[in-house]
N, C-alpha and C positions, 0 to 999 in steps of 0.2 A: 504547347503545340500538340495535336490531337495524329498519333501515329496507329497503323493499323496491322504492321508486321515489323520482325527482326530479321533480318541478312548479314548472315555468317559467311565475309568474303575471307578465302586462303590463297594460297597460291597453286594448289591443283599436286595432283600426281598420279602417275599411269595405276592403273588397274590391272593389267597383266603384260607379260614379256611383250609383249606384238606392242602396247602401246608405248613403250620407250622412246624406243627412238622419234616415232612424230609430237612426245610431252614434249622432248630435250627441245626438237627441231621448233617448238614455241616459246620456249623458255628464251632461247639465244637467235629469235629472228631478229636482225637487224642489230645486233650486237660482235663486236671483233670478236670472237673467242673462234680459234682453231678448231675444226672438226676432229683435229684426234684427242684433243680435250673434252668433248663432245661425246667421244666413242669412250674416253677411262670413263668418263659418268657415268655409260651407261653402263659400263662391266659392275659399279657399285650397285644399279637396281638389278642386276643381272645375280648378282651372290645373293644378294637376301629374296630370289624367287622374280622378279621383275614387277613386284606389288610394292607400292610407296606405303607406309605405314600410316602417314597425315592423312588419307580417306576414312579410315577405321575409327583416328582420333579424332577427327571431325565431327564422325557419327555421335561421337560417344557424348563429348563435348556440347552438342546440341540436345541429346537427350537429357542431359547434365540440368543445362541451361532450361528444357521446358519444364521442368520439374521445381525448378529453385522459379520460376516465373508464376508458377501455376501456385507455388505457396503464399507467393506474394499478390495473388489475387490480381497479377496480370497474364491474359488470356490471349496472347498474341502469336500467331503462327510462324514459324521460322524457318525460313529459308536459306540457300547455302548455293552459293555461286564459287567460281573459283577462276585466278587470270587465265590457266594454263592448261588447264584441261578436265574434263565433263565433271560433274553439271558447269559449262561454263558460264560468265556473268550473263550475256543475252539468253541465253537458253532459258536461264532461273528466273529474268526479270520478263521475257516473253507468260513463263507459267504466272509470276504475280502480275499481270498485265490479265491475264484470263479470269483472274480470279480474284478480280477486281481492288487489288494494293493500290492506293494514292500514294501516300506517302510513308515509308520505310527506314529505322534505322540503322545502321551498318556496322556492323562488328565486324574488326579488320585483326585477323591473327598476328598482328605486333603490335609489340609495346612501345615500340621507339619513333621518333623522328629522321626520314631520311625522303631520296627521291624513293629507291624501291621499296621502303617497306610503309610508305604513306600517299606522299603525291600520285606515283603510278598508279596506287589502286584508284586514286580520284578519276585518273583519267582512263581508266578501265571501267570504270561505272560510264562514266559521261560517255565512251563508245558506244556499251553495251545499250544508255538509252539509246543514243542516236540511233542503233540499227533497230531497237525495239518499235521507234518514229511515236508518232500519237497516242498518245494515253499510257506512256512507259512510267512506273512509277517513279517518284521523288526520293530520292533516297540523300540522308543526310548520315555523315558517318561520325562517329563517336570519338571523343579525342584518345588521343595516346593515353598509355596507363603505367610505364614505366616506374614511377614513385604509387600508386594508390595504395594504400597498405594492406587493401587486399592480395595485391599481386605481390608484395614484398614480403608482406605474411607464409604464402604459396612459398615462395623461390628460399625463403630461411628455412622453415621447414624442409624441403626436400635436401635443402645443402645441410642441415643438422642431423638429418637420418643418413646421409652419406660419411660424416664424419661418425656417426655413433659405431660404425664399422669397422673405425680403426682401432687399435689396444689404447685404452685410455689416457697412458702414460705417455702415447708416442704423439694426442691427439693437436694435443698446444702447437706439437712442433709442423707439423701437417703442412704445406702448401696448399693454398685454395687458389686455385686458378678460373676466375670465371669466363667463358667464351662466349664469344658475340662472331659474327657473318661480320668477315672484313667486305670492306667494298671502298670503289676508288679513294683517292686522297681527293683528286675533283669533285666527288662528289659529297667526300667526308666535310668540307669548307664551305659548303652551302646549308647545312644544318645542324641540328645542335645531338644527331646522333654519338659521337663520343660523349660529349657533355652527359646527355639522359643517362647512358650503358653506364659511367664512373658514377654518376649519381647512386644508382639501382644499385650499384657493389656497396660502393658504401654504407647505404641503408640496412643491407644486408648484413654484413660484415658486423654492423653497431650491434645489430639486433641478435647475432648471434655470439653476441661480448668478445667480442675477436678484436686486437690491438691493431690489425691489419698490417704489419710489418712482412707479414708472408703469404699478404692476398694480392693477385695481381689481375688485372684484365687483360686478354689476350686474344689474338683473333685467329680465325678457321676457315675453311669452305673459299679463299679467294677461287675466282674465275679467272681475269681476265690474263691480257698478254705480261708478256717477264718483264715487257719494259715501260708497263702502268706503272706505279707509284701508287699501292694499295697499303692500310692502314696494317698497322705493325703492335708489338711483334706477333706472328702465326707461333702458334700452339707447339709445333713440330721444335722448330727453332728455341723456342725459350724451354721444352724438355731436354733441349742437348744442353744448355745453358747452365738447365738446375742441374745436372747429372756432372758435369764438368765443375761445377763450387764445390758449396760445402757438401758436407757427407747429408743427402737428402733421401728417408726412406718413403717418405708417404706422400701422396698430389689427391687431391682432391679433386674435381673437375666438376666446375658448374655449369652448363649450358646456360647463363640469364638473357642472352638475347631471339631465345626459340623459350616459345609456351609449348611445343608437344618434341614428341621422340620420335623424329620425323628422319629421313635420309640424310642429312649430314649431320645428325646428332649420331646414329646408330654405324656409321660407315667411317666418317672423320673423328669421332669418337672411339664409340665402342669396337670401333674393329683398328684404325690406322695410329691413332695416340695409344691405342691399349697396345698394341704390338711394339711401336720403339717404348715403351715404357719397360714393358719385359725383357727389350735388348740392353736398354740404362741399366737395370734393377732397379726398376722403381716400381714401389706401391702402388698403383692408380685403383679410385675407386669415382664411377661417375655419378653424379646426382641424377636424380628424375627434374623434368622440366615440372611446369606447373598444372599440363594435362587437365583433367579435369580439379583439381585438388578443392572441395568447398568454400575455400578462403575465396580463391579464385574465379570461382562460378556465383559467388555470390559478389566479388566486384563487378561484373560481367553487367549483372540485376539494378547493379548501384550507377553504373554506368548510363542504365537505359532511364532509372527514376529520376538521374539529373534533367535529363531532358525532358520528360514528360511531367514530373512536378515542379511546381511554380516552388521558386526560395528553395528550394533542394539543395543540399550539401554539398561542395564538391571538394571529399577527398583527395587529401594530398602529403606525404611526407617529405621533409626535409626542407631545402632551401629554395628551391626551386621554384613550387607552389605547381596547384593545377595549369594543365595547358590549356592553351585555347577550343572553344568547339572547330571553329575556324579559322584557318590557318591564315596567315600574312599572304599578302601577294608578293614574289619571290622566294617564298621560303621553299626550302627541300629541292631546290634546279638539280636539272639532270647533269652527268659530270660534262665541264665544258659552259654551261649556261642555261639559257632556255632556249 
């Protein structure tokens, strides 16, 4: 199929202090979350300057990407929308509507299967044409990349330069804890987002010769209310856990369910796990996400030649195998149903 641009959708983040509060206020419209849960969020963009860091790495990312396209002798323009704020998705598809895009593929900043980090964006696109009306481009988006060995290439390596950190001796004995964005238990039961995230460690873990006996998946960033039922265990809770067993000096921390260093990597991370970690006495040392890492930018490339060349390859590790282009109807329901 004959495509004439790429569309890099994320999820948005403010620009400077003023814009916080009306990001958050699109982030959680029509969602239960308390406004004073609302206002601690914003005190996190508020410490590091009130500028989200995933705009920056977006930039970079794309420039990344036109470079590694332009070697492969594809010449295709790239654009960048976002759900939650500027350049938002209509805004960007109004500009490829001017400038004349049919039809466009879509690179979607995650690797997993869920409602939010898959379906939503589908029906973020499908609003954004609606309001663009007549002649909005087509845009088809690219499957999940969770297992592609490019991506798991990226995420060993960054977790193998985090562990080269520790004293060699101490490094066997290490806990790797990889982190993933909890999100409801209702919504966890509608698709195979834990399944992918366990897969991804796994692969990981194999490839980095690790027995896995002291690698664990863990979750970070919940929102909603205390008496949702969100996927377990949080990160916080299983450091009191390790600190409470055996005598544990070193934690490793992988972010595999974020590609950049975006605000709950650098706040729920490097600032709120690195502070109880120093009240346990424990080691922590965080990995880098997959950013732009060339493994990763050149899956990005491998992604878009699946569709574009006829009998193309599609990359896959483990058991799993590639996911679909397009998705089941029911797959990924919002929590509750559809």
């Amino acid at each position: 199929m004959d495509y004439d641009a790429i569309l890099l959708v994320s999820f948005g983040g403010p620009e400077k202090r003023e814009d916080v509060i009306p990001f958050l206020e699109n982030v959680l419209k029509g969602k239960n979350v308390p406004r004073e849960r609302m206002l601690q969020v914003a005190e996190h963009y508020y410490h590091l300057g009130g500028k989200s860091p995933l705009n920056d790495q977006n930039r970079a990312l794309i420039a990344a990407l036109h470079c590694e396209l332009e070697k492969s002798g594809l010449r295709l323009p790239i654009y960048w929308g976002n759900r939650n704020w500027h350049p938002l998705l209509r805004e960007t598809l109004r500009v490829m509507q001017r400038d004349g895009v049919r039809r466009a593929l879509a690179f979607v900043t995650s690797a997993y299967s869920s409602y939010s980090s898959c379906r939503q964006y589908l029906e973020d696109i499908a609003r954004a044409q609606a309001l663009v009306g007549e002649g909005a481009p087509v845009i088809d988006k690219l499957r999940v990349f969770y297992n592609h060995p490019g991506f798991i290439a990226a995420a060993k390596e960054r977790a193998r330069e985090a562990l080269a950190e520790i004293p060699a001796e101490r490094r066997e004995a290490a806990h790797l804890l990889y982190t993933a964005h909890s999100i409801p238990l209702s919504m966890a039961q509608n698709c195979r987002y834990v399944e992918q995230l366990e897969e991804a460690c796994r692969l990981v873990s194999q490839q980095l010769g690790r027995r896995g006996e002291n690698d664990q998946l863990v979750y970070q960033s919940r929102s909603g209310p205390p008496t949702q039922p969100w996927l377990g265990p949080d990160i916080i809770d299983y450091l009191h856990q390790l600190a409470n067993g055996a005598r544990i000096r070193d934690v490793v921390v992988v972010p595999i369910g974020f590609i950049s260093d975006h605000m709950e990597v650098l706040y729920d991370l490097d600032t709120e796990a690195r502070r109880l970690c120093s009240q346990l006495g424990l080691h922590m040392i965080r990995a880098a996400t997959v950013g732009t890492h060339p493994e990763f930018v050149r899956m990005i490339r491998d992604l878009i030649l699946e569709r574009i060349e006829e009998n193309a390859s599609r990359k896959a590790l483990g058991r799993l195998g590639p996911e679909p282009d397009v998705c089941k109807a029911g797959c990924c329901l919002p929590p509750g149903g559809p």
